[in-house]
C-alpha positions as CSV (number, residue, x, y, z in Angstrom):
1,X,-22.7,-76.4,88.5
2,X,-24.1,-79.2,90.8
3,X,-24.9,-79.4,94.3
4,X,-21.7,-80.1,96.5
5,X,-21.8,-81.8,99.7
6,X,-18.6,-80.9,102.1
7,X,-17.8,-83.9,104.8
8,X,-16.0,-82.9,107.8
9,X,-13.2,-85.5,108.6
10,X,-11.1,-84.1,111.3
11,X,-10.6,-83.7,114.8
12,X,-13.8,-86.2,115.5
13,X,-15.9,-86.6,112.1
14,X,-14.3,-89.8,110.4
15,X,-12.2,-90.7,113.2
16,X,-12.4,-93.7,115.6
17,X,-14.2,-91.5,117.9
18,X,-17.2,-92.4,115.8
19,X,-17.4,-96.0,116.2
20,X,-19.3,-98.5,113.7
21,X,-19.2,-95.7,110.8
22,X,-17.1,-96.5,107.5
23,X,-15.9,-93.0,106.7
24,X,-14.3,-93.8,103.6
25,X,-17.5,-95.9,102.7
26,X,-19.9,-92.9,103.5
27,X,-17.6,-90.3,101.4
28,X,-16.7,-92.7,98.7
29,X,-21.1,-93.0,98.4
30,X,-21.5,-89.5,98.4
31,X,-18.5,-89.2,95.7
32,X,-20.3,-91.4,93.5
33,X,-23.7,-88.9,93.7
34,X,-22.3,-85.6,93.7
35,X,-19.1,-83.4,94.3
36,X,-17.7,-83.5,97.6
37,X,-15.0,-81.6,99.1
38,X,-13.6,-82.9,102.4
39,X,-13.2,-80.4,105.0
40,X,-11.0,-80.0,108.3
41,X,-12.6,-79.2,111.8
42,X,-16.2,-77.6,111.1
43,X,-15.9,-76.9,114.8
44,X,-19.2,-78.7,115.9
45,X,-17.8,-81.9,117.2
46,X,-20.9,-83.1,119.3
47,X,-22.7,-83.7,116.1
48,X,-20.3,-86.0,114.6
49,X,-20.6,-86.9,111.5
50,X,-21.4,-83.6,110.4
51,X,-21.9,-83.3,106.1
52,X,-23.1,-79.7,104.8
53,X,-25.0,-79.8,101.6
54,X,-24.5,-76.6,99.6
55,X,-26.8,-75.1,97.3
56,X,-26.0,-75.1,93.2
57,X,-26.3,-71.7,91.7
58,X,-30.0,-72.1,90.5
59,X,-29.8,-73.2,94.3
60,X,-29.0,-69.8,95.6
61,X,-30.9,-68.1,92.7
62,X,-33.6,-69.1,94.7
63,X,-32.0,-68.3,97.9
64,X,-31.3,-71.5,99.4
65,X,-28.7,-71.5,102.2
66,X,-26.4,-74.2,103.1
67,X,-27.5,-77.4,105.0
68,X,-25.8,-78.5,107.8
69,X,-26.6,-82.3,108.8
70,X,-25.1,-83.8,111.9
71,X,-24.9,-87.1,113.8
72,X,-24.7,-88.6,110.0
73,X,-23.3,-92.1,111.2
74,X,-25.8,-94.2,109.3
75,X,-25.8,-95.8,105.8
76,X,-29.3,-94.9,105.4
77,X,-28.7,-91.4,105.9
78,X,-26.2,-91.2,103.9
79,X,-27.8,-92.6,101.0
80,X,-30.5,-89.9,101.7
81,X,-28.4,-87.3,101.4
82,X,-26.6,-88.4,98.5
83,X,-30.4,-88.9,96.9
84,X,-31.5,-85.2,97.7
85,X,-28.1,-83.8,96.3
86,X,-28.1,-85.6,93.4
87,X,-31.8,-84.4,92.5
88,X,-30.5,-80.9,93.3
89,X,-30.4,-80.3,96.6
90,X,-31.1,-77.0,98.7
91,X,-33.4,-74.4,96.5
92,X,-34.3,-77.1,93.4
93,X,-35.4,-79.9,95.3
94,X,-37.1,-80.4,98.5
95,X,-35.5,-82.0,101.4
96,X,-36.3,-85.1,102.6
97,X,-38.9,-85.1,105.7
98,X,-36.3,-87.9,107.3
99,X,-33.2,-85.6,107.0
100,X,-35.0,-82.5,109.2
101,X,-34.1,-85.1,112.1
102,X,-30.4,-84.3,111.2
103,X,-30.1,-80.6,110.8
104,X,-28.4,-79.0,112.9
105,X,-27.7,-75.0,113.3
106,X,-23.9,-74.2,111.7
107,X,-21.3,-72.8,114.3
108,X,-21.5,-69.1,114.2
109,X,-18.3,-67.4,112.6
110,X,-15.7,-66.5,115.0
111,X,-14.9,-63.1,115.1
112,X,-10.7,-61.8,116.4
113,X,-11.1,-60.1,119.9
């Protein structure tokens, strides 16, 4: 199974709180590339756009994690992300150098009180 890229598109990612981004553009792009599952709230709204590239099995054979990228709000970007995946993304191939400018540390899981 192939990389899969998850694109938040909730409460601010691909909303119109994120002005001059084409959200449909930018998931359609990725779409095209690789699997993507579109997610609700991934709770870290101040990095709007945020995408999380997940490892393929041989991915976490090798004990990749998953990638979280934030402030994704340019074509460019995009089309990097979509490159990496589609060559195999986290644990097969290596990240871009460009796309360490957009990782960002996930939201720790929430535990009940």
């Amino acid at each position: 199974m192939p990389c899969r890229v998850v694109v938040c598109r909730d409460c601010c990612c691909g909303s119109l709180k994120v002005i001059g981004v084409d959200h449909a553009a930018q998931t359609a792009r990725l779409r095209a590339q690789v699997p993507v599952r579109v997610s609700a709230c991934l709770d870290v709204c101040e990095q709007a756009n945020v995408i999380v590239v997940q490892p393929s099995a041989a991915g976490r054979a090798a004990g990749a994690r998953p990638v979280w990228l934030g402030l994704v709000n340019d074509p460019d970007a995009t089309e990097d992300i979509a490159a990496w995946a589609r060559a195999g993304g986290p644990g097969v191939a290596p990240r871009p150098d460009i796309l360490d400018l957009y990782a960002i540390t996930p939201p720790r899981r929430r535990t009940a009180s």
